[in-house]
N, C-alpha and C positions, 0 to 999 in steps of 0.2 A: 504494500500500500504506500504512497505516495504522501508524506505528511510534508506539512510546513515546521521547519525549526526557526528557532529564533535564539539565537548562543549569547548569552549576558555576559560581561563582566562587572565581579560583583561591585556595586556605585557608579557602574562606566555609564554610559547614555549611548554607545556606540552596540549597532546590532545589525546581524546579520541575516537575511531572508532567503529562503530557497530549500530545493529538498532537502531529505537527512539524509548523509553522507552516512556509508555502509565502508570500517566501521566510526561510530562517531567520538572523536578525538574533546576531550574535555577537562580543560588545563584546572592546575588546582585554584581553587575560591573562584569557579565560574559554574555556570548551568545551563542545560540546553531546558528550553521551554517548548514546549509543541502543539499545537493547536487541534484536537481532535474535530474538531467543528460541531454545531448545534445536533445533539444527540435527544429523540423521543424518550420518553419513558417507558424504561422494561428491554432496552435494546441493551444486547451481547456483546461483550468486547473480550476479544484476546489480547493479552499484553504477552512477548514473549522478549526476555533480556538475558544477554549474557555479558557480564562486565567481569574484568579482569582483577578489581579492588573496589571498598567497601563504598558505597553512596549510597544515596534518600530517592526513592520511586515516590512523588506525589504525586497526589490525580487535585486537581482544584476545579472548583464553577467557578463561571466569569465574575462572579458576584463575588468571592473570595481571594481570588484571584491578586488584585490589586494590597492585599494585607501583604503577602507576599512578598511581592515589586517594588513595597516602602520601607521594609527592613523593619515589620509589627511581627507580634505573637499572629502568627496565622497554626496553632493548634486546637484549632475546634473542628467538632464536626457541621458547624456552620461555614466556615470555609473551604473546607477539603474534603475528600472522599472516603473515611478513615478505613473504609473495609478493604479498601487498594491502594493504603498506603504503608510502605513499605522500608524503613530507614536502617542504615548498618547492612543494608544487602550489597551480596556478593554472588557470582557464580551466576549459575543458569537455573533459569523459572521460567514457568506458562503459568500462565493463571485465566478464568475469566473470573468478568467484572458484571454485575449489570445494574447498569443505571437505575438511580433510586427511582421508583413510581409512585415516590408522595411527594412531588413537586412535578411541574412544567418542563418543558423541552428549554434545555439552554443549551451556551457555548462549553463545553469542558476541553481544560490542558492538563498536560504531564509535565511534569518538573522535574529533570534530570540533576538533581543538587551533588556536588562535589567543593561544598563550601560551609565555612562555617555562621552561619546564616542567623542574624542577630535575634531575630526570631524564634530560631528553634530550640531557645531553652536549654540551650547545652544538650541536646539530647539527637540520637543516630547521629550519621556520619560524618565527620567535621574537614573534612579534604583534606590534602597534607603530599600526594602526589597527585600525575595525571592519570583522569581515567579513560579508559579505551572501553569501548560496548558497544554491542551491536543491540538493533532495535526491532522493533515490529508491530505492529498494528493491525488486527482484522476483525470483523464484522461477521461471527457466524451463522451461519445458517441454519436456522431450526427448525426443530420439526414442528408440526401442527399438533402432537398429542409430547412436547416439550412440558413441563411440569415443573422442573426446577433446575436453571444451570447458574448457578453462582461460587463462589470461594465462600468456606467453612474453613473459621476460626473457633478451636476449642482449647482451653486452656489447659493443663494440666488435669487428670481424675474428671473428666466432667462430662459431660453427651448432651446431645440436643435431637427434638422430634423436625425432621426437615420438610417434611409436605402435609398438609392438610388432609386427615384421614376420610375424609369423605371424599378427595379424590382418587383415594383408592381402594375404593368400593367395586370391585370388577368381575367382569362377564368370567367363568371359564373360558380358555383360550387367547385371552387379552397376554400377550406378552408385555415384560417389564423390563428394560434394559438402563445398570445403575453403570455408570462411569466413574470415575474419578483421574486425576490429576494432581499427584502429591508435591509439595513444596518443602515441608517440614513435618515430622514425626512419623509415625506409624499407625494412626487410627482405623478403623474399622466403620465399614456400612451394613445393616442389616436391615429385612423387613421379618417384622411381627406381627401378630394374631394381638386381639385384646388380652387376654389372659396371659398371653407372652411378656405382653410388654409390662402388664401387673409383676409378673414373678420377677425381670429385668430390671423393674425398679425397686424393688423390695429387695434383691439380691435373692432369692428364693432358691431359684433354677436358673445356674450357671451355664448349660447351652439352652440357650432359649431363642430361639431364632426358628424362621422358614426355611427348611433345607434346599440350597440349592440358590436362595436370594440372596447372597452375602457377596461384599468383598473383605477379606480382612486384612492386617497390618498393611496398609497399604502405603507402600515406597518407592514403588514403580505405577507408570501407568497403564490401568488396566479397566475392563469392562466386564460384566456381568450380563447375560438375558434367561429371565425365569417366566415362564408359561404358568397362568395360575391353572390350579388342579379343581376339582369339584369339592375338594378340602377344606380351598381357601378362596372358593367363589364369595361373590354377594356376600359378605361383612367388611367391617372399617381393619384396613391393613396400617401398620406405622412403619414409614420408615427412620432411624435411627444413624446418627452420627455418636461418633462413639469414640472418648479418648482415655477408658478406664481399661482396668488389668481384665483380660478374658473375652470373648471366650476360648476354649482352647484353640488355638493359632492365632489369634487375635494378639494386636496389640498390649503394651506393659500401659500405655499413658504415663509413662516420663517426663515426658516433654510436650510444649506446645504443639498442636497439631492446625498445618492450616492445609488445607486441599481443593481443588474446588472438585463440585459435585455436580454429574447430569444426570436427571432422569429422564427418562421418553416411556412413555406407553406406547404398544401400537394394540389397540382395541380389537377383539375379534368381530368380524364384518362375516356375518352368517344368517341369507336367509330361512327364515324357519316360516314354511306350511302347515295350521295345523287346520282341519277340516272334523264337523260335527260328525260322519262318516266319508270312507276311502271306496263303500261297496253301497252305493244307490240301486232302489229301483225303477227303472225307465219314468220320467217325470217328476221321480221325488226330488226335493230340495235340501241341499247343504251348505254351511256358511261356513268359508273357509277364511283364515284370516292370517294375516302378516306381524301381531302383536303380539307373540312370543318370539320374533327376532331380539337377540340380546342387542341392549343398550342401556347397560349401566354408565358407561362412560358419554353419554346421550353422543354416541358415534355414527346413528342412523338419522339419516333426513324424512322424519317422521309421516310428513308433508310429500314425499315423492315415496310409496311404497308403487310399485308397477305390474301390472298382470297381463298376462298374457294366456288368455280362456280357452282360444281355442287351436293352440298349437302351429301357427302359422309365424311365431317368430315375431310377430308385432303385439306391443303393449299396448293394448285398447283399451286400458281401463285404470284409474288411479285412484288410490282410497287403502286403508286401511281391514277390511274387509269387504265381501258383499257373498249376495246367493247365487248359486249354481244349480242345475239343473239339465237332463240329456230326454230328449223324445224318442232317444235310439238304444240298441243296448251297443256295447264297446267300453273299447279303454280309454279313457279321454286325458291327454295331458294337461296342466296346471304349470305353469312356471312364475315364478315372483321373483323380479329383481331390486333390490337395497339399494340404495346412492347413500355413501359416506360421507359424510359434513366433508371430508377431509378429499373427496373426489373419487375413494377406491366405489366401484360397485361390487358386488355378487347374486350371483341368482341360484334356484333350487330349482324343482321340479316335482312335483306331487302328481301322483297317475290313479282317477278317480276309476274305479269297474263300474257300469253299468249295467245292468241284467235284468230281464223281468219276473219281479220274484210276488208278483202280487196274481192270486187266482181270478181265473173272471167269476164275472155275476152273473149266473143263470137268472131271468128278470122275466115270468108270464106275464103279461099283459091281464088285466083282470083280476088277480087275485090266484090265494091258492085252491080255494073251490067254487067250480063255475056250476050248475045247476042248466041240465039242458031235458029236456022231455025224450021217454022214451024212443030210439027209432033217428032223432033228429039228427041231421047235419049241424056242423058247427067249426070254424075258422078261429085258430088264434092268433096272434101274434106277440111278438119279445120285443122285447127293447133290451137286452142284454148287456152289460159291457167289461170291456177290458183297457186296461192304460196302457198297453202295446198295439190294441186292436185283436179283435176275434177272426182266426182262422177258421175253423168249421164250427159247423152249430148244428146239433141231431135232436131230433123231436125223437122221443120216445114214448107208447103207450102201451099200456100192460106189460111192460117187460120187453118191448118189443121197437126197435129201429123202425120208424116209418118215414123218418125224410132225414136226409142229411144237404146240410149248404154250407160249399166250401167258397174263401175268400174273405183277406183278409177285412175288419172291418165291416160285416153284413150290417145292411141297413135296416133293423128294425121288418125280417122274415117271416114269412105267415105259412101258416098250414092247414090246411081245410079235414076236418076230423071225420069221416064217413062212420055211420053204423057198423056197413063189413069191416073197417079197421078194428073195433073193438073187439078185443078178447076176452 
């Protein structure tokens, strides 16, 4: 990245503009200033340095900035950045940063200090040689299920809860991927279960952790991704920064620990068909619906559920539910595709049977006893029915076949009943 420096000497009024020279040369009781430019709220910053002897990493807003530049106490955290600042450093570090989101978009600089700066109290690195260092600057990329990427400062013996447990309230299949990036110590990350983190804090039960969600003593940098189970679905997870003795492999917490931390979710994106029944009979009606797709981490765009009714490959239909119904029997396909907030879609397939399982209605017209005079002739007819349609239709008397009509559907058939018919 391309920053603007600005190289002081200390009380001079004499300065220098243009890129930062790779590496940047930094005579004693002088400082490079650098001009990040006007940064939103909640924006990522990598700082990556390697310097050869000990100096002050300050990060200042434009508002603080000037206490600075006038040779005043600039040690508040009304002036400067204090969670990225950095005095007495030496050697090589990455870190991110991220801009406080309890104030407004302003200008922030870096202040490269190699001087004894009337200001600083006597306190970090008071220059005494030249410094040589190289610099860097970048603007990471996050993800859309990004959750928390900042530096973690724990003192000695002490731990802290880093995300909001009700953001991690999660689907089965929602992967969780913890990073880290150490600077100083050996501290440990873990997630817990409520009960865990009771026994954790109580000192109870010494490995108390989710297996397989850890990273421990962490010195190098490294990453973690854990698929939650049907274990540790749907309840509040904690995740846990940790600078005390245990558990075993974990860290002593000797020493300060500062590291930064990312976490990412990536949410599982699965849609789910469930249907009131899978085996209809020709005409009956089923409500099949899209709302036991998971979305705990509200990962689905509720508002776009998509159906596709009758297997042709096009989404006719959008909602949340509705009814179905076939005039035919067959296997009839169902498919429903998700749109993820975050752009992924998926789709399923649910294969409904249709069959006709319902008997027809044998249906005399008249009644079931008709009343005709000895000898007489006499015609009935049906109104019969079936929800596939009726194939043949047999009048029978005494025991006895006297007409049969085939096709499907007969419309309401008569039959003329003779005295010789009766037995």
């Amino acid at each position: 990245m391309h920053l603007q420096a600005k190289v002081e000497r200390h009380h001079a009024l004499q300065s220098i503009w243009g890129q930062c020279p790779i590496p940047i040369i930094i005579n004693d009781q002088e400082c490079v200033q650098i001009a990040l430019g006007e940064l939103q709220p909640g924006t990522i910053v990598e700082f990556d340095v390697d310097a050869d002897v000990n100096f002050d990493f300050l990060v200042f807003r434009s508002t603080g900035l000037p206490a600075y530049q006038n040779d005043q106490s600039y040690r508040s955290a009304t002036y400067w950045a204090e969670d990225t600042v950095f005095e007495d450093m030496v050697g090589t570090a990455r870190w991110h940063w991220t801009v406080p989101t309890d104030e407004g978009a302003k200008n922030w600089f870096v202040i490269l200090d190699n001087l004894d700066h009337l200001g600083d109290d006597n306190q970090g690195a008071q220059g005494g040689s030249t410094l040589q260092l190289s610099f860097d600057v970048t603007f990471p990329t996050t993800s859309y299920w990004n959750i928390h990427d900042s530096l973690v400062q724990l003192g000695v013996n002490s731990h802290t809860k880093l995300v909001d447990e009700n953001l991690m309230i999660l689907d089965e299949g929602t992967q969780v991927t913890i990073s880290a990036i150490p600077l100083q110590g050996n501290p440990d990350l873990f997630i817990l279960t409520e009960n865990q983190r009771l026994s954790y804090l109580d000192g109870t039960a010494p490995e108390f952790r989710v297996p397989g969600a850890d990273l421990l003593q962490i010195t190098s940098e490294g990453s973690v991704t854990w698929t939650v189970d049907a274990a540790h679905a749907n309840q509040p997870l904690w995740l846990y920064a940790d600078n005390e003795v245990g558990p075993t492999g974990g860290g002593d917490g000797s020493t300060e620990a500062i590291f930064t931390v990312i976490v990412e979710l990536l949410p599982i994106l699965d849609a789910t068909i469930t249907s009131t029944s899978t085996s209809l009979d020709v005409g009956a009606l089923a409500t099949i619906s899209a709302t036991d797709t998971p979305n705990l981490s509200n990962q689905v765009d509720t508002n776009a559920y998509e159906w596709d009714l009758d297997g042709d490959g096009i989404y006719e239909l959008t909602g949340p539910s509705t009814d179905v119904f076939w005039q035919t029997e067959g296997t009839f396909p169902i498919s429903l595709r998700v749109n993820g907030v975050d752009g992924r879609t998926h789709t399923s397939t649910l294969s409904i049977q249709v069959t006709d399982q319902s008997y027809p209605v044998a249906v005399i017209n008249g009644g079931n006893n008709i009343v005709r005079g000895f000898g007489e002739s006499f015609t009935l007819a049906s109104s019969s029915t079936d929800n596939f349609g009726i194939d043949r239709e047999e009048w029978w008397a005494d025991g006895n076949l006297i007409q049969s009509d085939s096709g499907t559907g007969i419309p309401s058939p008569t039959v003329l009943i003779q005295p010789a018919t009766i037995l």
